[in-house]
Structures are given as structure tokens and as C-alpha cells.
C-alpha positions, 0 to 999 in steps of 0.5 A: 500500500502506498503510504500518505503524503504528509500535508506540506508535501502533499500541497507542494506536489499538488502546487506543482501539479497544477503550475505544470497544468497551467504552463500547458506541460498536461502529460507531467501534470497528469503523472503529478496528479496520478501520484497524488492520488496514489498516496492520499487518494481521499483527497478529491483535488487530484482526481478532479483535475485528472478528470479535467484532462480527460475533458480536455482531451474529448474522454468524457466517459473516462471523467464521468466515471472518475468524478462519479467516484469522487461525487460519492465520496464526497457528495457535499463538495459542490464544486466537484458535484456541478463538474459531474453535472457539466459532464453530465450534460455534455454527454446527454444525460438529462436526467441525471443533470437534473437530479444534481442540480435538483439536489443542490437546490434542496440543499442550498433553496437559497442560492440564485446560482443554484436554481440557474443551474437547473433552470438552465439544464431543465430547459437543456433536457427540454422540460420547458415548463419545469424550466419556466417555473424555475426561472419565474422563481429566480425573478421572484426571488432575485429580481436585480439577478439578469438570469430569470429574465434571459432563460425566460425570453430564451423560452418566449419573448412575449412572457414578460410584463411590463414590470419586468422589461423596466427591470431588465431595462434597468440591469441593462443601463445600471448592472454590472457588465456581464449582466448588461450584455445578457439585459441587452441581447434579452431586451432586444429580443423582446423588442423585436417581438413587439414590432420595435424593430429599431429599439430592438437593433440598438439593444443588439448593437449595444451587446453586441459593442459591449461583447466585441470589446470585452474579449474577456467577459466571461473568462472563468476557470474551469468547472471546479473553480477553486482548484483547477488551474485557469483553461485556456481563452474561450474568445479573441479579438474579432480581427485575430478570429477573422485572420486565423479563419482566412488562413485555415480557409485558405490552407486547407482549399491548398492542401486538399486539392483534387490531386491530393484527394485522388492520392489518398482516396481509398485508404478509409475506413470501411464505417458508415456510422456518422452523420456530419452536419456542417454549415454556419451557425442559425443556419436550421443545423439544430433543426436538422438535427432534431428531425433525424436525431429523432429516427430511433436508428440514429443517435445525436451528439451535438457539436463535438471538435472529435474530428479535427483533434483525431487529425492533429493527434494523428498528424502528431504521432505520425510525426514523433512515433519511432515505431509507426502504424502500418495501417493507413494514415486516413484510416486510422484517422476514421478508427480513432475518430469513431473511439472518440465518438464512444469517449463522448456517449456515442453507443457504438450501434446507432448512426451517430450525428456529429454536428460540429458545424465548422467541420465545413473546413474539415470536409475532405478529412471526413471524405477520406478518413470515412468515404461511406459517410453522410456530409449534410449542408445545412444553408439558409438565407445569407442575410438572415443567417449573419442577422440571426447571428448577431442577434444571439448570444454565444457563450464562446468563442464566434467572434465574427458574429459580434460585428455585422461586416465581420459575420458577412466576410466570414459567410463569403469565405465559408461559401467559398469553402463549400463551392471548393468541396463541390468542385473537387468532391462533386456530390459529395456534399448534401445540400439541405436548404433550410427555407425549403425544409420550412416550406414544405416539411414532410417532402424535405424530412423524408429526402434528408431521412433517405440521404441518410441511407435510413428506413422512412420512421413517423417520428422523424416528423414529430421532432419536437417531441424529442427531449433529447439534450440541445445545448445550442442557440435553438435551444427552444424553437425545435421544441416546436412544430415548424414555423416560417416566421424568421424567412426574411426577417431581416427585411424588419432591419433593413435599413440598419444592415448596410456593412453586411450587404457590402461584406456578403457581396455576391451573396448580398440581397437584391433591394429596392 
């Protein structure tokens, strides 16, 4: 057995873990931790940490079962117990979220952050009323708190009075600066609904201000706060987003050219489990993914950066490894793929939606890693795909979408990504246009169904009644039947959206 450490020598080495967790050096501070948590395994610190690492590198299964431990031992720590529910909800599992963060507010009936919490994760699990009544409980009880007020326009922009616009009126001029931009973005959806359309732009444009020129606004560390080093930034200046985006765009349309695809074709791997769904944000994605995560043969796991960190770790192993995989590069590109897949809840028996809408970029790793698979574009109307965008809030990273020209240039260079995919892989690529989905949904749903190589099942038409998890921006409107109220809404801020047209270019509107 292995003896304790004393406490000065526990806390140096649990110091000079986390300074090498921090400084980026993960495999040294993951040999500390282990150490740690070799000699005083009834410390929980360690063991966080460790599942920390094994977030950052896509294990969540390795986490869940490694914090689950912890939970159990030491089921008052809060902090460790929000980390599991984090996870818990990445990976899909509504329930379990639910009851933590139920818990939690029996346990403590008098902290807002505790009834934020499972607010937000009742309406994540799709219990919309439950989530409601939550969050009207956070405005009665805290009603200078800007949570109750957002999670409620997040459900239904008509649900506040009259009082209760006056207060988020208030938080927006007078609160503290976070909570000014979520009042913001809030305020100006309830505008919006009520026809005030430039009331509703200058709320917009003032969050969005605010957002773009506070790069670190929501900067925290990482789930178990007070011992977890700082993660690593979650937003940058609009201007580096859009440099790194060109040069990504640009190199990649340079080195996946039609030769070097023809050289690699055929070395995939054999599976045809995924289904990626690529495009810009407020494109219809969630929606898409709502209807075939809806088959009983399909699983959805949301947005997962699965693909592009395989590739790197491939790229980085090809490059350092003294004793090489014999198998071909790109198929051990789809082998591990899939294993990470399973890392993030995926069963190994259902088709599996991976809807990391940046893959767009990735395309032709997905091509030749998994040559069986289904690439799905969702495409909607440029203009109210960059208006949609800046309207809402994101909770990381998407820089360019907090300022009007910057989302239109972003929209041309991801156009042009797509029409180089068309030109060297025709066909490749499934184009779904969302306003034909809206217009005439059953003929659409069952064209995508069978795309999909999937048998016809009713439900994929009863999409809104999947309580599946959805972390994204769509969060509500794919609880609901279909509606065409947002086609063209842009046109109700027309006169407001001079710098995108002239960014958009060839994919700006024809006006009056």
C-alpha cells in the first residue's frame, strides 16, 4: 500500500501539479496528479483535475466515471458535484443533470446560482415548463439577478410584463457588465417581438459593442473553480478570429486539392456510422438535427471538435512515433475518430450525428478518413443567417458574429469553402436548404431521412417531441412544430444592415 503524503508535501506536489497544468506541460501534470492520488487518494483535488484532462482531451466517459467516484465520496463538495453535472450534460444525460442540480437546490433553496443551474439544464433536457417555473422563481426571488429574465425570453419573448422589461431595462443601463450584455441581447429580443424593430437593433448593437470589446467577459476557470488551474481563452479579438479563419480557409482549399484527394482516396475506413452536419451557425443545423436525431436508428451528439483533434493527434504521432502504424494514415484517422465518438456517449450501434458545424473546413478529412459517410449542408438565407447571428448570444468563442461586416466576410469565405468541396468532391456534399425544409416539411424530412441511407420512421416528423439534450442557440424553437416566421426577417432591419450587404457581396440581397 502506498503510504500518505504528509500535508506540506502533499500541497507542494499538488502546487506543482497544477503550475505544470497551467504552463500547458498536461502529460507531467497528469503523472503529478496520478501520484497524488496514489498516496492520499481521499483527497478529491487530484482526481478532479485528472478528470479535467480527460475533458480536455474529448474522454468524457473516462471523467464521468472518475468524478462519479469522487461525487460519492464526497457528495457535499459542490464544486466537484456541478463538474459531474457539466459532464453530465455534455454527454446527454438529462436526467441525471437534473437530479444534481435538483439536489443542490434542496440543499442550498437559497442560492440564485443554484436554481440557474437547473433552470438552465431543465430547459437543456427540454422540460420547458419545469424550466419556466424555475426561472419565474429566480425573478421572484432575485429580481436585480439578469438570469430569470434571459432563460425566460430564451423560452418566449412575449412572457414578460411590463414590470419586468423596466427591470431588465434597468440591469441593462445600471448592472454590472456581464449582466448588461445578457439585459441587452434579452431586451432586444423582446423588442423585436413587439414590432420595435429599431429599439430592438440598438439593444443588439449595444451587446453586441459591449461583447466585441470585452474579449474577456466571461473568462472563468474551469468547472471546479477553486482548484483547477485557469483553461485556456474561450474568445479573441474579432480581427485575430477573422485572420486565423482566412488562413485555415485558405490552407486547407491548398492542401486538399483534387490531386491530393485522388492520392489518398481509398485508404478509409470501411464505417458508415456518422452523420456530419456542417454549415454556419442559425443556419436550421439544430433543426436538422432534431428531425433525424429523432429516427430511433440514429443517435445525436451535438457539436463535438472529435474530428479535427483525431487529425492533429494523428498528424502528431505520425510525426514523433519511432515505431509507426502500418495501417493507413486516413484510416486510422476514421478508427480513432469513431473511439472518440464512444469517449463522448456515442453507443457504438446507432448512426451517430456529429454536428460540429465548422467541420465545413474539415470536409475532405471526413471524405477520406470515412468515404461511406453522410456530409449534410445545412444553408439558409445569407442575410438572415449573419442577422440571426448577431442577434444571439454565444457563450464562446464566434467572434465574427459580434460585428455585422465581420459575420458577412466570414459567410463569403465559408461559401467559398463549400463551392471548393463541390468542385473537387462533386456530390459529395448534401445540400439541405433550410427555407425549403420550412416550406414544405414532410417532402424535405423524408429526402434528408433517405440521404441518410435510413428506413422512412413517423417520428422523424414529430421532432419536437424529442427531449433529447440541445445545448445550442435553438435551444427552444425545435421544441416546436415548424414555423416560417424568421424567412426574411431581416427585411424588419433593413435599413440598419448596410456593412453586411457590402461584406456578403455576391451573396448580398437584391433591394429596392
Amino acid at each position: 500500500m502506498t503510504a500518505p503524503l504528509a500535508p506540506a508535501a502533499y500541497s507542494a506536489k499538488f502546487e506543482e501539479a497544477k503550475t505544470a497544468h497551467l504552463a500547458g506541460d498536461f502529460s507531467r501534470a497528469r503523472h503529478l496528479y496520478e501520484t497524488l492520488a496514489a498516496h492520499n487518494p481521499q483527497e478529491p483535488g487530484p482526481q478532479a483535475l485528472l478528470a479535467e484532462l480527460d475533458l480536455r482531451d474529448g474522454r468524457l466517459m473516462t471523467a464521468r466515471a472518475r468524478l462519479e467516484k469522487v461525487v460519492a465520496a464526497h457528495p457535499e463538495s459542490h464544486e466537484i458535484r456541478t463538474a459531474l453535472a457539466n459532464i453530465l450534460e455534455e454527454l446527454g444525460d438529462v436526467n441525471a443533470t437534473t437530479l444534481l442540480y435538483g439536489e443542490d437546490v434542496t440543499r442550498s433553496p437559497d442560492s440564485p446560482e443554484a436554481w440557474t443551474k437547473l433552470a438552465n439544464a431543465l430547459q437543456v433536457a427540454g422540460k420547458i415548463e419545469d424550466a419556466e417555473a424555475a426561472y419565474r422563481t429566480i425573478v421572484e426571488r432575485w429580481p436585480s439577478m439578469v438570469a430569470g429574465y434571459f432563460g425566460l425570453v430564451g423560452i418566449d419573448a412575449k412572457s414578460l410584463s411590463g414590470e419586468e422589461v423596466g427591470a431588465l431595462q434597468r440591469i441593462a443601463s445600471t448592472g454590472v457588465l456581464s449582466d448588461r450584455v445578457h439585459a441587452l441581447f434579452a431586451l432586444g429580443a423582446v423588442m423585436e417581438q413587439r414590432g420595435l424593430f429599431d429599439e430592438a437593433f440598438e439593444a443588439f448593437s449595444q451587446g453586441n459593442r459591449l461583447r466585441r470589446e470585452n474579449p474577456n467577459l466571461y473568462e472563468t476557470g474551469p468547472a471546479v473553480r477553486p482548484t483547477y488551474p485557469a483553461g485556456s481563452p474561450v474568445f479573441t479579438s474579432v480581427e485575430k478570429a477573422e485572420q486565423m479563419h482566412d488562413s485555415f480557409v485558405r490552407e486547407t482549399k491548398q492542401m486538399f486539392s483534387a490531386a491530393y484527394l485522388a492520392k489518398f482516396a481509398g485508404g478509409g475506413h470501411e464505417t458508415r456510422a456518422p452523420i456530419f452536419i456542417v454549415g454556419m451557425p442559425r443556419s436550421g443545423s439544430t433543426l436538422l438535427e432534431q428531425i433525424l436525431s429523432s429516427h430511433p436508428e440514429v443517435q445525436g451528439l451535438g457539436e463535438t471538435s472529435a474530428l479535427s483533434r483525431t487529425f492533429r493527434a494523428g498528424l502528431s504521432a505520425m510525426q514523433h512515433n519511432a515505431a509507426p502504424d502500418p495501417a493507413p494514415f486516413y484510416w486510422r484517422i476514421g478508427r480513432d475518430y469513431l473511439g472518440a465518438l464512444r469517449e463522448l456517449g456515442w453507443d457504438g450501434k446507432r448512426r451517430v450525428i456529429d454536428k460540429m458545424l465548422g467541420n465545413y473546413v474539415n470536409a475532405g478529412i471526413a471524405h477520406l478518413a470515412m468515404p461511406d459517410t453522410v456530409i449534410l449542408h445545412s444553408v439558409r438565407d445569407p442575410v438572415d443567417t449573419c442577422l440571426s447571428s448577431f442577434r444571439q448570444l454565444f457563450s464562446k468563442r464566434n467572434e465574427a458574429s459580434y460585428d455585422l461586416a465581420a459575420i458577412g466576410r466570414q459567410y463569403v469565405r465559408y461559401r467559398e469553402m463549400i463551392a471548393h468541396w463541390d468542385a473537387v468532391l462533386p456530390g459529395r456534399i448534401i445540400h439541405i436548404e433550410h427555407e425549403k425544409l420550412l416550406a414544405d416539411p414532410e417532402v424535405q424530412i423524408r429526402g434528408v431521412v433517405k440521404s441518410c441511407g435510413l428506413a422512412w420512421n413517423d417520428r422523424c416528423l414529430r421532432f419536437y417531441e424529442n427531449e433529447r439534450t440541445v445545448r445550442t442557440a435553438s435551444i427552444s424553437q425545435v421544441r416546436r412544430p415548424l414555423s416560417s416566421g424568421a424567412v426574411k426577417r431581416w427585411r424588419n432591419y433593413e435599413r440598419h444592415l448596410g456593412p453586411l450587404f457590402d461584406a456578403l457581396g455576391p451573396y448580398s440581397p437584391a433591394r429596392d
